[in-house]
C-alpha positions as CSV (number, residue, x, y, z in Angstrom):
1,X,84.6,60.3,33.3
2,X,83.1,63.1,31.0
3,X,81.8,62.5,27.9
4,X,84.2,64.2,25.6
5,X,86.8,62.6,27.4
6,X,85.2,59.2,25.3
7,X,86.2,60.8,22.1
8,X,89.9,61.1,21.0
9,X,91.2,64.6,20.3
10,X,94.0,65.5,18.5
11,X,96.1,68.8,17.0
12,X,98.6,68.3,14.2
13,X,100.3,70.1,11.7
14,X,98.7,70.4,7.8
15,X,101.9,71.4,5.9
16,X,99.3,71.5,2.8
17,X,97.2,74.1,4.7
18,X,100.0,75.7,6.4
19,X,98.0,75.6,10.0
20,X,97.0,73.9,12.7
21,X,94.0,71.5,12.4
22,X,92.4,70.1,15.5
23,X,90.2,66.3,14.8
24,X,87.9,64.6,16.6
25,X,86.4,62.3,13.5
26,X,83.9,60.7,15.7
27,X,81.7,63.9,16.0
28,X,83.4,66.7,14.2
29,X,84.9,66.8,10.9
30,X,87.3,69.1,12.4
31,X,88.5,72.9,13.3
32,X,92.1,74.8,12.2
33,X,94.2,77.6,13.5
34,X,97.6,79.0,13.8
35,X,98.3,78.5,17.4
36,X,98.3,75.0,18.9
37,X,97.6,75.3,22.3
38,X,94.8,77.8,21.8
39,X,93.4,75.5,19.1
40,X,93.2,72.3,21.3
41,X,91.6,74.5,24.0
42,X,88.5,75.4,21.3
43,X,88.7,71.9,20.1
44,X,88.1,70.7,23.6
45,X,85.4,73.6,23.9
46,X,83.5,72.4,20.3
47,X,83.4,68.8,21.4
48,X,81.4,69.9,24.7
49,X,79.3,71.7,22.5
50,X,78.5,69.2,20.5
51,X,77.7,66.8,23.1
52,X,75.8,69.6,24.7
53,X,73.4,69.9,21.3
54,X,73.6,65.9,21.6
55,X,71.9,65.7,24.7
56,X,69.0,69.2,24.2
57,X,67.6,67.4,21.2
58,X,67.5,64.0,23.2
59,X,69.6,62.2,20.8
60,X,72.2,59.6,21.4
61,X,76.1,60.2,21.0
62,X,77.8,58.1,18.2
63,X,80.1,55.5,19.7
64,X,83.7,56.1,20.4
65,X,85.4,54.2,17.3
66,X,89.0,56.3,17.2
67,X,91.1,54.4,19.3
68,X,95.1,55.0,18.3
69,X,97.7,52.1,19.1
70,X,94.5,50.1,19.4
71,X,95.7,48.0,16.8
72,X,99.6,48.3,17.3
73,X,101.4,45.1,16.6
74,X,104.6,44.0,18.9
C-alpha cells in the first residue's frame, strides 16, 4: 500500500464557494477548483507532495484519523 492511500481523500461541492473543494483533513487543510476530476487528480498529486516533504525533513506522518462509516450505526 502507498502512503497517501492511508489518508482519505475526498471532492465535494461548496455551494457557498460555488466550486469544487478537494479535503484531506489529516494533512492538508484542503485545495478548490471548478472541475472535479481534474481537482481529485491534483489533490491526489498534493498529498504525495506532502508526504514527500514528510519524509526529506525526516519527520513522521500524522496518523490516519478520517475514517468515514467508521462509526455508522445499524
Amino acid at each position: 500500500m502507498r502512503a497517501t492511500d492511508a489518508y482519505h481523500k475526498w471532492v465535494e461541492w461548496s455551494e457557498e464557494d460555488g466550486v469544487y473543494l478537494g479535503k484531506c483533513p489529516d494533512l492538508i487543510t484542503g485545495i478548490h477548483g471548478a472541475d472535479p476530476v481534474r481537482l481529485y487528480a491534483e489533490l491526489c498529486q498534493t498529498v504525495a507532495e506532502v508526504i514527500e516533504h514528510f519524509d526529506r525533513e525526516g519527520r513522521s506522518l500524522p496518523p490516519p484519523r478520517v475514517r468515514p462509516m467508521q462509526e455508522v450505526a445499524p
